[in-house]
N, C-alpha and C positions, 0 to 999 in steps of 0.2 A: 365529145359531147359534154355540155358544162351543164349538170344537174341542178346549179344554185337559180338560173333562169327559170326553172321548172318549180323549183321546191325553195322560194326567198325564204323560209320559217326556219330553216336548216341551222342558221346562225353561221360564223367567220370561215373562210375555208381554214384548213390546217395544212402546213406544210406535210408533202409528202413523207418525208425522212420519219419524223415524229409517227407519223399514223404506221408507219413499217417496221419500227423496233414495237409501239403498242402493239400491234396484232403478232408481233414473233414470243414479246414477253405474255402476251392472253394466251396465246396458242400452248406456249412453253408451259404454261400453271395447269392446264386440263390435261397434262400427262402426272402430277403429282397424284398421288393418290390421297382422298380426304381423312380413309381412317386406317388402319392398320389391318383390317378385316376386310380391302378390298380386295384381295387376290386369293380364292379359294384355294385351302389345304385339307388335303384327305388324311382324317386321323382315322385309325381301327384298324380292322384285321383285313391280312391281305391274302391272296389264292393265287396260284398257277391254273392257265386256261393251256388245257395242250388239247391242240383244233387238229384232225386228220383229214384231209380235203383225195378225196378218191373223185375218179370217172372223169379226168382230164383228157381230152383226147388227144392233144399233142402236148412235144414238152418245147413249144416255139412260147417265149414271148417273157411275161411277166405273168404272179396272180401276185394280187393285191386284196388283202383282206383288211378288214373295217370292221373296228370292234366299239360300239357306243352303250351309252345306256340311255340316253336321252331320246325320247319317240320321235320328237321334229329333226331329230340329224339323221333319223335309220333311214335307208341304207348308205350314203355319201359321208356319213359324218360331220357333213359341214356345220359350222358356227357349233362345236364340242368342244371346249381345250383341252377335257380330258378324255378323251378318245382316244382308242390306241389302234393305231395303222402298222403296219407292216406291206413290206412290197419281195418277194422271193423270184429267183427265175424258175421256170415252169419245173413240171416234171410228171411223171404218170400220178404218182402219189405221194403227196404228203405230208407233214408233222410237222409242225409250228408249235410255239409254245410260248406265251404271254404271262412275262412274270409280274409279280406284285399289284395284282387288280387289287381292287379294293372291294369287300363282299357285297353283293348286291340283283340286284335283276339286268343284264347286260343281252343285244343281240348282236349276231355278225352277221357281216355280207361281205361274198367274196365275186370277186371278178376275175378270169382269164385273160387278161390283156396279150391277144397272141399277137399284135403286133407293136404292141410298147408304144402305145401312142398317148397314154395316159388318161384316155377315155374310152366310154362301152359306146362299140361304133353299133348302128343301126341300120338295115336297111326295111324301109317301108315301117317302120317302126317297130320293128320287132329285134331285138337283139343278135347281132352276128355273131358274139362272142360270150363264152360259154358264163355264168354266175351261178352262186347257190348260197345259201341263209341257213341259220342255225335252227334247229329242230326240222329241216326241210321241210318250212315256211311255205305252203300254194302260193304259187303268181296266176293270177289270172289278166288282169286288163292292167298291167303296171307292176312296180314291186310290191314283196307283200308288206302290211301292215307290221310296225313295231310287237303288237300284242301278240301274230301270231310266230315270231322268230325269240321272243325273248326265253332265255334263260337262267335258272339260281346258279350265282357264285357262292358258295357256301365255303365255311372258313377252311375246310379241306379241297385239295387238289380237285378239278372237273374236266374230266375226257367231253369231249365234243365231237361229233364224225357228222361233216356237210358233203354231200353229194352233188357232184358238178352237171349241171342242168345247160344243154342247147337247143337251141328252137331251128338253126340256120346249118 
């Protein structure tokens, strides 16, 4: 379809070729970054988080724990970059350990992935597969809220104990 029929104001067409290295070299320039302060770095003091995840019921699968501190990512972590994920295969109990956080207000969410599928499957909308939150967070109608999972990183080491939670 020839758009210059549609839109004569347009001005001369332009060869192909030309309009294809311009948009590789525009494209190319918006991965530059404009100031040296584009890419967040964490300066200060840092902590060890050792997480102990009890009340597994099987040791089939994967848990995958999710460490943010950002409210809009709790629990998935998505769009965090500084987020720390961990994925361990199952077991009744236990002990992770999350080095160099940087101090601050942080939650966790953990999931039982008992069949490694890389998502919390549902049936009817209710979770099949076991999860649990830092300060054992209430869930009622969905996950719980950032405010009620977060925790202080303080400049000394902080034990955490999450309790594995199933509806199914």
């Amino acid at each position: 379809m020839q758009f210059r029929a549609l839109f004569p104001r347009v001005g001369p067409p332009l060869p192909y070729r030309r309009w294809a290295i311009g948009a590789i070299t525009f494209s190319g320039a918006a991965l530059i970054p404009i100031s040296p302060q584009a890419a967040p770095v964490t300066v200060g003091p840092f902590s060890n988080v050792h997480v102990e995840i009890t009340g597994l019921r099987s040791a089939k699968g994967l848990v995958r724990v999710c460490m943010t501190r950002i409210p809009r990512s709790f629990p998935d972590c998505k769009d965090d970059p500084a987020s720390r994920q961990m994925s361990v295969t199952a077991d009744k109990a236990l002990k992770l350990t999350f080095t160099d956080v940087p101090v601050g207000s942080w939650a966790i969410a953990v999931l039982h992935d008992e069949n490694s599928n890389g998502k919390a499957d549902k049936a009817l909308m209710i979770p099949r597969e076991g999860f649990g939150f830092s300060r054992d967070a209430p869930v009622r109608f969905g996950p719980p809220r950032f405010k009620d999972a977060v925790f202080a990183v303080p400049q000394d080491d902080v034990s955490i104990s999450i309790r594995m939670r199933y509806m199914l």
